[in-house]
PLY file of the C-alpha trace (Angstrom):
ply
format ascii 1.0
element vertex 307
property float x
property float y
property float z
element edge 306
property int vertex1
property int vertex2
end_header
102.49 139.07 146.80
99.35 138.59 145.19
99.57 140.90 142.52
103.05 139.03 141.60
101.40 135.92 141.40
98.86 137.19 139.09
100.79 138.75 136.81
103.03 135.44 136.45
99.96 133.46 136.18
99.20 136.28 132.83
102.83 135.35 131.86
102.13 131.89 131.99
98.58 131.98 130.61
100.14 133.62 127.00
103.05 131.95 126.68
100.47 128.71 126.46
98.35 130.22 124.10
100.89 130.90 121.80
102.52 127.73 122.21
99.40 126.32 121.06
98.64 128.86 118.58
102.32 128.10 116.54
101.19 124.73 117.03
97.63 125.38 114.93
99.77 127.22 112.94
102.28 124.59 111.93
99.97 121.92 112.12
99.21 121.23 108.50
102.79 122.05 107.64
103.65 119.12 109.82
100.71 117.06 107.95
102.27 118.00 104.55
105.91 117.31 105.39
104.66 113.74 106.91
103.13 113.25 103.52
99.81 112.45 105.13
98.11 114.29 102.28
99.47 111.70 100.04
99.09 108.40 101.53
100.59 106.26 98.70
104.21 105.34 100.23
101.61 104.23 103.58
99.57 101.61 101.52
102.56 100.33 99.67
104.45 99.70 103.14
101.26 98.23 104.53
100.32 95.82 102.22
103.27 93.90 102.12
102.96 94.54 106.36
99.27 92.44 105.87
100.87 90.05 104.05
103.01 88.83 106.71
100.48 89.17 109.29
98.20 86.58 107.72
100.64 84.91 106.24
101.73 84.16 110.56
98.59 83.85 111.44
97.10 81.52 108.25
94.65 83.68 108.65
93.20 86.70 110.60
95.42 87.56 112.70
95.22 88.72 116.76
93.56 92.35 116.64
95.92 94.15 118.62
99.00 93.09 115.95
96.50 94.15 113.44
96.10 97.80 115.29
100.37 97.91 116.19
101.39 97.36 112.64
98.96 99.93 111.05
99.69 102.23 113.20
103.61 101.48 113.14
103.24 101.70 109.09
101.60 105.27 109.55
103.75 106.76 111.89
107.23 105.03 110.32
106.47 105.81 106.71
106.11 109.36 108.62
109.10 109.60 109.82
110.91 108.13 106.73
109.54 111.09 104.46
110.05 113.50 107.39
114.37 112.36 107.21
114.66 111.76 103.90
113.35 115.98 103.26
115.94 116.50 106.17
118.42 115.08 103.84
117.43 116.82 101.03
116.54 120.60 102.15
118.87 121.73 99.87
118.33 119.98 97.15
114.44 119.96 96.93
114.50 123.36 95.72
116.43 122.02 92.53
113.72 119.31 91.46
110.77 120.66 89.45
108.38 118.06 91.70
109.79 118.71 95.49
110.76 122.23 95.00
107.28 123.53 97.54
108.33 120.76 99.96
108.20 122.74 103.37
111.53 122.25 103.83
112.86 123.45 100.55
110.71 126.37 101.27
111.59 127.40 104.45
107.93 126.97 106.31
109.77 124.27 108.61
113.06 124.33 110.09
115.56 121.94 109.64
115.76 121.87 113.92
111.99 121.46 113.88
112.39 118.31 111.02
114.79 116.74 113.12
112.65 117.01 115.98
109.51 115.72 114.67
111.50 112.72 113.24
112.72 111.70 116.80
109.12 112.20 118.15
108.04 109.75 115.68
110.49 106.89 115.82
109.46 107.62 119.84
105.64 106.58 119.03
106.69 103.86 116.72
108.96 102.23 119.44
106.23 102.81 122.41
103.83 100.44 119.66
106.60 97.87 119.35
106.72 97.41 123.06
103.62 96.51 123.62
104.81 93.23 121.42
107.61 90.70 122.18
111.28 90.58 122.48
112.01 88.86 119.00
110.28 91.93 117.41
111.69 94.72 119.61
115.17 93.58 118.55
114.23 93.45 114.85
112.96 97.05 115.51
116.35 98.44 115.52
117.12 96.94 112.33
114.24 98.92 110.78
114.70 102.26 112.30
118.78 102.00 110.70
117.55 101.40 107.20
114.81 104.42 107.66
117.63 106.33 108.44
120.25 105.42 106.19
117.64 105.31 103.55
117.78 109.05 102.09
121.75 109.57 102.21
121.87 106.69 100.00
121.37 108.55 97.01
124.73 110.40 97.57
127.19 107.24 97.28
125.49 104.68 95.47
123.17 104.20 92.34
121.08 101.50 94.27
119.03 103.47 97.04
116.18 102.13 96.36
117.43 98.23 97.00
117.86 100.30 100.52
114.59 101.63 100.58
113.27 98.33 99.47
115.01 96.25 102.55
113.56 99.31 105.19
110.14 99.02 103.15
109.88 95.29 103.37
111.20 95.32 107.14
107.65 95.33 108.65
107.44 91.78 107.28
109.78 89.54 109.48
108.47 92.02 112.25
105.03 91.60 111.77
105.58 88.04 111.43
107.46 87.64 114.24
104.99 89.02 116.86
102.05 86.95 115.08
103.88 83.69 115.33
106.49 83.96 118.08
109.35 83.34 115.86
110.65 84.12 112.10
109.76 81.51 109.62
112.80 80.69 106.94
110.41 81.07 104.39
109.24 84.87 105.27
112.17 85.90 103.89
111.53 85.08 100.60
108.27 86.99 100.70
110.64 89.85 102.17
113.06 89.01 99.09
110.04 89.72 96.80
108.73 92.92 98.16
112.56 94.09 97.98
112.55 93.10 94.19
109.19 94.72 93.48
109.70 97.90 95.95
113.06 98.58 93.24
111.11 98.22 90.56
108.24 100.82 91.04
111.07 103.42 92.97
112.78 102.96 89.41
109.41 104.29 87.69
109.23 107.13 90.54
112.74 107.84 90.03
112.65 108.01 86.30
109.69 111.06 86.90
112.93 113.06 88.19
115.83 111.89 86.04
116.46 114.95 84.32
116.97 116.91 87.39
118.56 114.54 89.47
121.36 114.76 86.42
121.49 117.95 86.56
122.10 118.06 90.35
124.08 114.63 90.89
121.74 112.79 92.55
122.25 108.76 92.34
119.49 106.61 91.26
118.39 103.42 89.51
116.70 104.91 86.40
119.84 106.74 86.21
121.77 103.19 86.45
119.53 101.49 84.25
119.68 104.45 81.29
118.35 103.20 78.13
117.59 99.42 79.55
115.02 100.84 82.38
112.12 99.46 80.93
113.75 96.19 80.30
115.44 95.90 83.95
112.08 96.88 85.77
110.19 94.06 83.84
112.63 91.60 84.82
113.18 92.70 88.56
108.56 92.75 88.15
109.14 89.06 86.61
111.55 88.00 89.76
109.14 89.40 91.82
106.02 87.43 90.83
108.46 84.01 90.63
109.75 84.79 94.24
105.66 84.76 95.34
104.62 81.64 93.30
107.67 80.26 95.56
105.85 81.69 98.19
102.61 80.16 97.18
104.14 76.42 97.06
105.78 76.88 100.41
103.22 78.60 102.54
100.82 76.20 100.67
98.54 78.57 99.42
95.65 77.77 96.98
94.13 78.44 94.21
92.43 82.59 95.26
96.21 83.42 96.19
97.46 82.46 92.53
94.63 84.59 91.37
95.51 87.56 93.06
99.26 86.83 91.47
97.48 86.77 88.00
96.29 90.69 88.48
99.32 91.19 90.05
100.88 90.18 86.63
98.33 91.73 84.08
98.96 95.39 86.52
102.32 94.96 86.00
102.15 94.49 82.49
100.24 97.46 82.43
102.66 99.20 84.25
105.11 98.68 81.49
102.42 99.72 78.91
102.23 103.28 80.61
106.02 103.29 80.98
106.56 102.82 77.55
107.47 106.09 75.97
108.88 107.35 79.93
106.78 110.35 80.06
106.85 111.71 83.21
103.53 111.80 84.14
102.73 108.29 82.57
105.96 106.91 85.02
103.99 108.18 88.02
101.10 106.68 86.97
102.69 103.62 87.04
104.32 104.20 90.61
101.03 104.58 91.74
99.16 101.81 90.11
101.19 99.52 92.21
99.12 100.06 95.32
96.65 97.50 93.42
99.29 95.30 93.18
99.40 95.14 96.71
95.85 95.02 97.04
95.57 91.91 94.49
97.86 89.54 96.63
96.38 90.57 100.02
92.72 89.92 98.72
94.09 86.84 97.43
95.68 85.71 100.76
92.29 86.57 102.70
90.09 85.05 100.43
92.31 81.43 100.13
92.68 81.51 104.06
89.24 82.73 104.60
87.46 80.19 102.16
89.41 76.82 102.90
0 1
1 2
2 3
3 4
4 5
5 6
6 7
7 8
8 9
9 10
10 11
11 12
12 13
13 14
14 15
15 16
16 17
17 18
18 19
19 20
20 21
21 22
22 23
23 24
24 25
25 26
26 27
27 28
28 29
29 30
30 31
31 32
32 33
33 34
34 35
35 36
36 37
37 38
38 39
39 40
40 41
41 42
42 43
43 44
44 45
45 46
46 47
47 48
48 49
49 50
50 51
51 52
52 53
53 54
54 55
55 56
56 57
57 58
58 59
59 60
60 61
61 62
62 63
63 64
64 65
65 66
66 67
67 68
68 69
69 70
70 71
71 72
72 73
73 74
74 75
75 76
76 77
77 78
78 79
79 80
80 81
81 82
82 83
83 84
84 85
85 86
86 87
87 88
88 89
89 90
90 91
91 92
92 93
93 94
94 95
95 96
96 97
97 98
98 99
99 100
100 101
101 102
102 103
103 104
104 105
105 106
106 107
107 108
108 109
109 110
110 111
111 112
112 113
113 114
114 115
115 116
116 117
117 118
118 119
119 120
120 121
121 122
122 123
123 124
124 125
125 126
126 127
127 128
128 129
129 130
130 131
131 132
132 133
133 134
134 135
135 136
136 137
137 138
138 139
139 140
140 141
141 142
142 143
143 144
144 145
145 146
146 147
147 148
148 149
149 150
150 151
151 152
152 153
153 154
154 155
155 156
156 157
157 158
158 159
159 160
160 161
161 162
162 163
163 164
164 165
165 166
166 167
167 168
168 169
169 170
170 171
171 172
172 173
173 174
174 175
175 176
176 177
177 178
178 179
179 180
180 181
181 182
182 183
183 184
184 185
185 186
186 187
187 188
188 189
189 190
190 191
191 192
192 193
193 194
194 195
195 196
196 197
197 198
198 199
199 200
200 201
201 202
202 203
203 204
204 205
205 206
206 207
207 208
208 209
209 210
210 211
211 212
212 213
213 214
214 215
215 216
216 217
217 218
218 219
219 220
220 221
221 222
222 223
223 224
224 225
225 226
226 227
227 228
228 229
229 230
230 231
231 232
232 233
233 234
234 235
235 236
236 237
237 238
238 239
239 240
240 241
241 242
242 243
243 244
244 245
245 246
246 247
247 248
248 249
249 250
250 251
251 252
252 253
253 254
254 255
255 256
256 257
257 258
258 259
259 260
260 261
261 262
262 263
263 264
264 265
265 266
266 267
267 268
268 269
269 270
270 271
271 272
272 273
273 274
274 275
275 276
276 277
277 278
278 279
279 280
280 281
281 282
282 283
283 284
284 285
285 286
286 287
287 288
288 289
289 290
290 291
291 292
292 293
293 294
294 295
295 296
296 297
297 298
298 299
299 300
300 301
301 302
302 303
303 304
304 305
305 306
């Protein structure tokens, strides 16, 4: 008998170590199909998350909602990317900048994608429970729109109004467990982050136009055509008039309107780089809205901070 046991123990012993040796192995594959190497869909679903909180809070808000939401950004915006290259595994491989996604290339399964995505809305829902019943409910909401999110471009020319309302979710959410209940007025901050989230998709989106032509993807820079420039600069102007509404009926002060002011000279400069769409200079753009972000939440910190 003892001989058996030792030999299933061996058994055992190796089937662990490769378990955690395809795990090493598949590791940064993971890391590069949650997009953690590029952390710029994170910040722009945070910022808007910070607003909210301090916005609830009129001020710093309680540490653990602080910790929940970050964390809930990280491991949501994870599971957003890890669906939406679900959705498109066989697409990717079409589109000159998500053709080495590991999807499109094979390095991850689609079983394995799946998988990972319901191990991550598992995390994200074990951090919502440790906050209140207003905000668990308004979970659900969130997780649907993350979901629904990347099929979008299939039917309609407007996924990124649906990625804008699962973007901007976080906001009644966060706001919710910081002040016990939702606010009428959050939702026109949530209103503006939709507006503004459509706007700088548009610039993303208009970096794959061409291709997503070619393969019939939907989009709004395919929507917009000719008048993209011109629609992004109003749905940017809409954007900075839903915040001064903000402003006036949070009754924020004079740092807050500040932070609006860069808000308005970045996105001015967004439409500078936009203006002959290059592809490159459109991404720059996309990306130069993480300051915009950063503007308005300074702004909010420093009026509540130095009342």
């Amino acid at each position: 008998m003892q001989p058996q046991k030792n030999r299933t123990k061996v058994v055992k012993s190796r089937e662990i170590g490769g378990l955690v040796a395809k795990i090493q192995q598949k590791a940064p594959i993971y890391w590069r199909l949650m997009r953690m190497d590029r952390p710029i869909g994170t910040l722009l679903l945070l910022w808007p998350t910070l607003w909210s909180l301090w916005l609830a809070a009129k001020g710093m808000p309680r540490l653990e909602n602080l910790v929940i939401f970050t964390l809930g950004v990280i491991v949501m915006r994870s599971a957003g990317c890890v669906i939406n290259d679900f959705a498109d595994r066989k697409i990717d491989g079409s589109v000159q900048r998500t053709k080495n996604r590991p999807l499109a290339t094979g390095a991850v399964s689609s079983r394995e994608a799946f998988g990972l995505f319901i191990g991550l809305c598992l995390v994200a829902f074990a951090l919502v429970l440790m906050t209140d019943p207003l905000t668990i409910k308004l979970s659900v909401g969130g997780l649907l729109l993350a979901f629904c999110y990347p099929f979008m471009k299939r039917h309609t020319h407007l996924p990124q109004v649906v990625l804008g309302a699962a973007f901007a979710w976080g906001i009644p959410m966060a706001f919710a467990a910081e002040a016990g209940a939702l606010h009428e007025n959050i939702w026109l901050v949530y209103l503006a982050v939709v507006l503004w989230t459509v706007a700088y998709d548009t610039f993303y989106a208009m970096v794959d136009r061409d291709d997503d032509l070619k393969i019939g993807v939907k989009s709004t820079a395919i929507l917009f055509g000719e008048q993209d420039r011109l629609m992004t600069g109003i749905l940017q102007g809409l954007t900075l008039y839903a915040l001064l509404l903000v402003g006036n009926r949070f009754e924020l002060g004079l740092y807050y309107y500040l932070g609006l002011a860069v808000a308005a000279a970045l996105f001015i400069y967004q439409q500078w780089l936009i203006r002959f769409r290059n592809r490159d200079a459109c991404f720059k753009a996309f990306l130069n809205n993480n300051w915009v972000g950063v503007a308005i939440f300074a702004g909010l910190v420093a009026d509540y901070s130095l009342k």
